[in-house]
Residue frames as a rotation matrix with the C-alpha (Angstrom) as fourth column:
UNK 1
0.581 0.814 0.000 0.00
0.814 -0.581 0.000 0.00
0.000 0.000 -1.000 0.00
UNK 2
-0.224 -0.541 0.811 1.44
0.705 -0.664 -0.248 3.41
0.673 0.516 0.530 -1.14
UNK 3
-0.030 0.312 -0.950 1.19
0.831 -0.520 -0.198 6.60
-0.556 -0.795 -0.244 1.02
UNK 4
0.540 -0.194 0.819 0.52
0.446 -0.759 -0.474 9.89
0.714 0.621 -0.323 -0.19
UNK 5
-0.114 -0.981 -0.155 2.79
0.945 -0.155 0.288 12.26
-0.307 -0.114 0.945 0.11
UNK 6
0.909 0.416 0.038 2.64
0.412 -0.876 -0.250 16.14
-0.071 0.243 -0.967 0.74
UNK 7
0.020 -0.935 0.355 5.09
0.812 -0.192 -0.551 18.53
0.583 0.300 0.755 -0.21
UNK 8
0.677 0.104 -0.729 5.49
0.437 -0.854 0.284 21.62
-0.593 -0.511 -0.623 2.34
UNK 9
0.746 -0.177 0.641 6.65
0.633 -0.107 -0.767 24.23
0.205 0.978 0.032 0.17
UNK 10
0.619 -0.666 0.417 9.06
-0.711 -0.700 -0.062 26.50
0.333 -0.258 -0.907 2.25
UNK 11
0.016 -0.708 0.706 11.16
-0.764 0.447 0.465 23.48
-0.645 -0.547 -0.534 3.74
UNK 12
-0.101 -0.110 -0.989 11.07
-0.969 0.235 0.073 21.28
0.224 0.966 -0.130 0.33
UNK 13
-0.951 -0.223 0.215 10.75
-0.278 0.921 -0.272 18.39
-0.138 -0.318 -0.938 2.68
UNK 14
-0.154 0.947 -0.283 7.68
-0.557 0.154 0.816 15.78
0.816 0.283 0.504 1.97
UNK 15
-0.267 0.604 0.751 5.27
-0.825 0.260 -0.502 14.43
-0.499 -0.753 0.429 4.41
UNK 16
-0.902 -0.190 -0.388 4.59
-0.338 0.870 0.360 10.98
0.269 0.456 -0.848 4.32
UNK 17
0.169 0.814 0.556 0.59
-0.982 0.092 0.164 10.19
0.083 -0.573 0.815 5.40
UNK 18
0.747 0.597 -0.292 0.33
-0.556 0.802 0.219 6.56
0.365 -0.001 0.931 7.20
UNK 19
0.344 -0.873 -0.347 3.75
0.174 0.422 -0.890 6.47
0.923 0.245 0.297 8.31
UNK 20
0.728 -0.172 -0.664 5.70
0.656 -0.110 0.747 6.27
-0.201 -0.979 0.033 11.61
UNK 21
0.262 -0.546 0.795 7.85
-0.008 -0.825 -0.564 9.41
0.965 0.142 -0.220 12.23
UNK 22
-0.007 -0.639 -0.769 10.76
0.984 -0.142 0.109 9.42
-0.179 -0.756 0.630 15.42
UNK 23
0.906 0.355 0.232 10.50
0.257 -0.894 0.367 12.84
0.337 -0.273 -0.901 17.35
UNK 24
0.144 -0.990 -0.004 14.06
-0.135 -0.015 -0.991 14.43
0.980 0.143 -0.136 18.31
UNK 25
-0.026 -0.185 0.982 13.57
-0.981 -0.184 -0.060 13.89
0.192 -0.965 -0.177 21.48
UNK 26
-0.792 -0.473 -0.386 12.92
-0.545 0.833 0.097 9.91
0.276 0.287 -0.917 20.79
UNK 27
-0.396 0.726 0.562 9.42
-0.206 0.526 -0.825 9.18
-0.895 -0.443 -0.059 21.02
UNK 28
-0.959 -0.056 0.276 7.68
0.225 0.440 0.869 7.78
-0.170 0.896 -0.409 18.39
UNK 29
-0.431 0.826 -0.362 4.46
-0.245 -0.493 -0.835 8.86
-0.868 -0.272 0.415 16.40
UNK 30
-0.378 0.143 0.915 1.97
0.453 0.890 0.048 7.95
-0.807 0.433 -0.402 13.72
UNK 31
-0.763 0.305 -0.570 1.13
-0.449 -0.885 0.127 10.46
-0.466 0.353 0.812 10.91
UNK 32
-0.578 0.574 0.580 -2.38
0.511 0.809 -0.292 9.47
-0.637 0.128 -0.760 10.17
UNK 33
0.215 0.336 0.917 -3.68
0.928 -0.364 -0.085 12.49
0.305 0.869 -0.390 7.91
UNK 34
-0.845 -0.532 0.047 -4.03
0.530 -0.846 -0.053 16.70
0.068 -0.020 0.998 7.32
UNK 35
0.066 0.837 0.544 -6.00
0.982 -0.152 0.115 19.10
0.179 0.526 -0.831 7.82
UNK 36
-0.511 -0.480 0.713 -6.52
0.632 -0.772 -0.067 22.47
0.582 0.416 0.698 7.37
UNK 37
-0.683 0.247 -0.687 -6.98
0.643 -0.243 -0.726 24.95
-0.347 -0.938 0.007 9.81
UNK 38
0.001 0.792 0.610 -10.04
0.985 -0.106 0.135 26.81
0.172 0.601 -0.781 9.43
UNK 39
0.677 0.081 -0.732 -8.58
0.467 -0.815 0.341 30.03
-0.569 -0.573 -0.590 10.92
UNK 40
0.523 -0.583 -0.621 -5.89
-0.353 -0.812 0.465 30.66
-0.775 -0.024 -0.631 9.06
UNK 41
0.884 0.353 -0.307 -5.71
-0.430 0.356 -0.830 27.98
-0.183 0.865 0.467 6.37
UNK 42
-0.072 -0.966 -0.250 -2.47
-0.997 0.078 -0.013 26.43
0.032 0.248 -0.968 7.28
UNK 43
0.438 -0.006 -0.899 -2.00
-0.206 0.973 -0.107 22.79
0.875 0.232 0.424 6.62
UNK 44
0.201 0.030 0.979 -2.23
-0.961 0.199 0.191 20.89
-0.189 -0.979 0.069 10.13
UNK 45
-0.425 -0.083 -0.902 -0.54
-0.390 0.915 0.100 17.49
0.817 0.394 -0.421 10.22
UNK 46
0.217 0.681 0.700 -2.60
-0.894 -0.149 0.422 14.82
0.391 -0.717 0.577 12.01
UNK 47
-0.065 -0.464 -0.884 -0.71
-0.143 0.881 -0.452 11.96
0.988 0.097 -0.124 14.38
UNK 48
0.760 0.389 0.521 -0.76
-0.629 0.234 0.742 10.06
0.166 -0.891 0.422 17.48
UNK 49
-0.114 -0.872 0.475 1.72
-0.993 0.110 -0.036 8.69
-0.021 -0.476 -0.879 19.91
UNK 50
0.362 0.315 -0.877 2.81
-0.204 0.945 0.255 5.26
0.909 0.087 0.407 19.72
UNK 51
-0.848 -0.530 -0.005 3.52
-0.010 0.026 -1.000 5.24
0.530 -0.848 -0.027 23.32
UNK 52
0.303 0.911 -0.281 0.50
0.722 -0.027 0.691 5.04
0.622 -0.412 -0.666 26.14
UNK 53
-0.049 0.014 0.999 -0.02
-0.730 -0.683 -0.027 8.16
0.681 -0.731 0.044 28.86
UNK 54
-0.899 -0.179 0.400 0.21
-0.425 0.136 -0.895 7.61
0.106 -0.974 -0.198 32.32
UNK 55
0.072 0.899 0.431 -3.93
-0.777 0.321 -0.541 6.33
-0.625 -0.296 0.722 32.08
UNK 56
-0.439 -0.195 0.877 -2.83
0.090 0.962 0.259 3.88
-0.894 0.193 -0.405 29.53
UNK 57
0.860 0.497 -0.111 -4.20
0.037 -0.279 -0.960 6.20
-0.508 0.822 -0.258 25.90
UNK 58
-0.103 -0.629 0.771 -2.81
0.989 -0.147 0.011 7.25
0.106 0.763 0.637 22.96
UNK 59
0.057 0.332 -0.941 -2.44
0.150 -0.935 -0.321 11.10
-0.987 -0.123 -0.103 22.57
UNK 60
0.424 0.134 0.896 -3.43
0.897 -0.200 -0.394 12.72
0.127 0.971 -0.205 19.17
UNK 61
-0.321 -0.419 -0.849 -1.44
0.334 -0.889 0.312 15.79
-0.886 -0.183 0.426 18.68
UNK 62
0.809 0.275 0.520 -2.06
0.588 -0.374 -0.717 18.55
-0.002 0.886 -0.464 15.61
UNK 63
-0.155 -0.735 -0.660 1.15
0.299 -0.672 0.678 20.66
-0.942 -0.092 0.324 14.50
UNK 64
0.582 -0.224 -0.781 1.71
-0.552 -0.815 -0.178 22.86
-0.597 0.535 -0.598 11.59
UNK 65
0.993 0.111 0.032 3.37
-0.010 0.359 -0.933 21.22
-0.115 0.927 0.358 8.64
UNK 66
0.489 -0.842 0.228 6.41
0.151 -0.176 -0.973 23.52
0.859 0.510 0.041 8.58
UNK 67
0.373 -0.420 0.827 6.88
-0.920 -0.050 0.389 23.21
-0.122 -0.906 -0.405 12.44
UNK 68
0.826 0.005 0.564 6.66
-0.161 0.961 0.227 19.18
-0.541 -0.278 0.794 11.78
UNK 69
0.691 -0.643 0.330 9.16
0.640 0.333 -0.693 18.86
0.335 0.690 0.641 8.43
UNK 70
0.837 -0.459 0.297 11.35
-0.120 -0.684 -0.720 21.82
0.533 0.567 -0.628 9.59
UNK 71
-0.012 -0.957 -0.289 15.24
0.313 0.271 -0.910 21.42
0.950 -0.101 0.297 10.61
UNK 72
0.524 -0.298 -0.797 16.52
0.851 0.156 0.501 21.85
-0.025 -0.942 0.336 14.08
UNK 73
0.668 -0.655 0.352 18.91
-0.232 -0.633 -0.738 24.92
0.707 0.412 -0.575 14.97
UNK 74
0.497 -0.443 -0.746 21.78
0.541 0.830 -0.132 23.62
0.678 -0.338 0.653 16.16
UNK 75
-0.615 -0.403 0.677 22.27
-0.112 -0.806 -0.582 26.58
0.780 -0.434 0.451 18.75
UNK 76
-0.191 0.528 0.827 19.21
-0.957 -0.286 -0.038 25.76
0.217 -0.799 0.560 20.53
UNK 77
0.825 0.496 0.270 18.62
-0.512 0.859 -0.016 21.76
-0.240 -0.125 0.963 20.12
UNK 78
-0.526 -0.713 0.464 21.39
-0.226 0.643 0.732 18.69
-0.820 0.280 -0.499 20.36
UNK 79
0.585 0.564 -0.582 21.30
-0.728 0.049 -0.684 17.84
-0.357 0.824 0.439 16.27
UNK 80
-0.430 -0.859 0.277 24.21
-0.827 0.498 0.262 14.90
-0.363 -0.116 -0.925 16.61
UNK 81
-0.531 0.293 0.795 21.37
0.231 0.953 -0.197 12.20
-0.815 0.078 -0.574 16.57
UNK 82
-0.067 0.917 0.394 18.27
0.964 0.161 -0.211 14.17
-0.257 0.365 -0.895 14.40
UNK 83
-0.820 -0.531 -0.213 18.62
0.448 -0.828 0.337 17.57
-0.355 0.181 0.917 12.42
UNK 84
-0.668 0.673 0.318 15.28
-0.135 -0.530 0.837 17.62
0.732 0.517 0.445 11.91
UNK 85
-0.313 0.903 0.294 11.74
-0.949 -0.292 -0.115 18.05
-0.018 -0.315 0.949 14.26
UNK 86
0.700 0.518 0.492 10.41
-0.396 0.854 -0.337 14.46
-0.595 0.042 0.803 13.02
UNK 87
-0.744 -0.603 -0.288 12.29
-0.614 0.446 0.651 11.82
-0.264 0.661 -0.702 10.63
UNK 88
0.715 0.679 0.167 10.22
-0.674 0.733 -0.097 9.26
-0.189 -0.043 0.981 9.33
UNK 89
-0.297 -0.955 -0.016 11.39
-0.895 0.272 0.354 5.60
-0.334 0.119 -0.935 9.82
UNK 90
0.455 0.526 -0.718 11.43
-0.689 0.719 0.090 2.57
0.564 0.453 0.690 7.96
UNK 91
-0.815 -0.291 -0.502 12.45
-0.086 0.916 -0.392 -0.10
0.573 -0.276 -0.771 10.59
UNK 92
-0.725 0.671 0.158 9.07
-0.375 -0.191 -0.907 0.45
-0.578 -0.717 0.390 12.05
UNK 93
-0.681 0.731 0.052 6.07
0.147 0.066 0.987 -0.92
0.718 0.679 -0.152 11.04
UNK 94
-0.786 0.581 0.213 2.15
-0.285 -0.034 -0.958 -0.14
-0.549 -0.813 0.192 12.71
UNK 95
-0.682 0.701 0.208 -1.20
0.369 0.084 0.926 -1.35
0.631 0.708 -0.316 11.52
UNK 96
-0.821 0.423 0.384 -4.22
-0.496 -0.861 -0.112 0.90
0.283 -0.282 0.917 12.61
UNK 97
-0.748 0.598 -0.289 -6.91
0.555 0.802 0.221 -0.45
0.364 0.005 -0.931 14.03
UNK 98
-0.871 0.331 0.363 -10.09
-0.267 -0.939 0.215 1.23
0.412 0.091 0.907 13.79
């Protein structure tokens, strides 16, 4: 099964929908679709931890496209391991159950 695939145009980087993406901080997270904010019309990516809270959930988070795809500055954030916000990886795999 293929994913689509968005392009964010100011950071040239693409967004994979349906895929697992590794936060720089080293949690892990599913990117399950987009949407679009109705205030201001920016493309919102939509994804959920693959980790459980402290009650034993998933959390669903919404960010901003070019917050999710965009690079790290290495003045304010350790960029040795991850130079970017998210990575997507491919030694992961997740099936969704709905």
């Amino acid at each position: 099964m293929s994913s689509k695939k968005i392009l964010e145009q100011s950071t040239g980087r693409v967004l994979e929908l349906k895929n697992i993406y590794r936060h720089y901080k080293g949690n892990y997270y599913y990117v399950e679709d987009i949407a679009i904010n109705s205030e201001t019309e920016e493309i919102m990516v939509i994804y959920f931890s693959l980790y459980n809270d402290e009650e034993g959930n998933r959390m669903m988070f919404t960010q901003p496209i070019k917050r999710f795809l965009e690079q790290l500055n290495p003045e304010v954030y350790d960029t040795t391991i991850q130079e970017t916000r998210f990575e997507k990886v491919e030694f992961l795999s997740f099936k969704r159950n709905k």
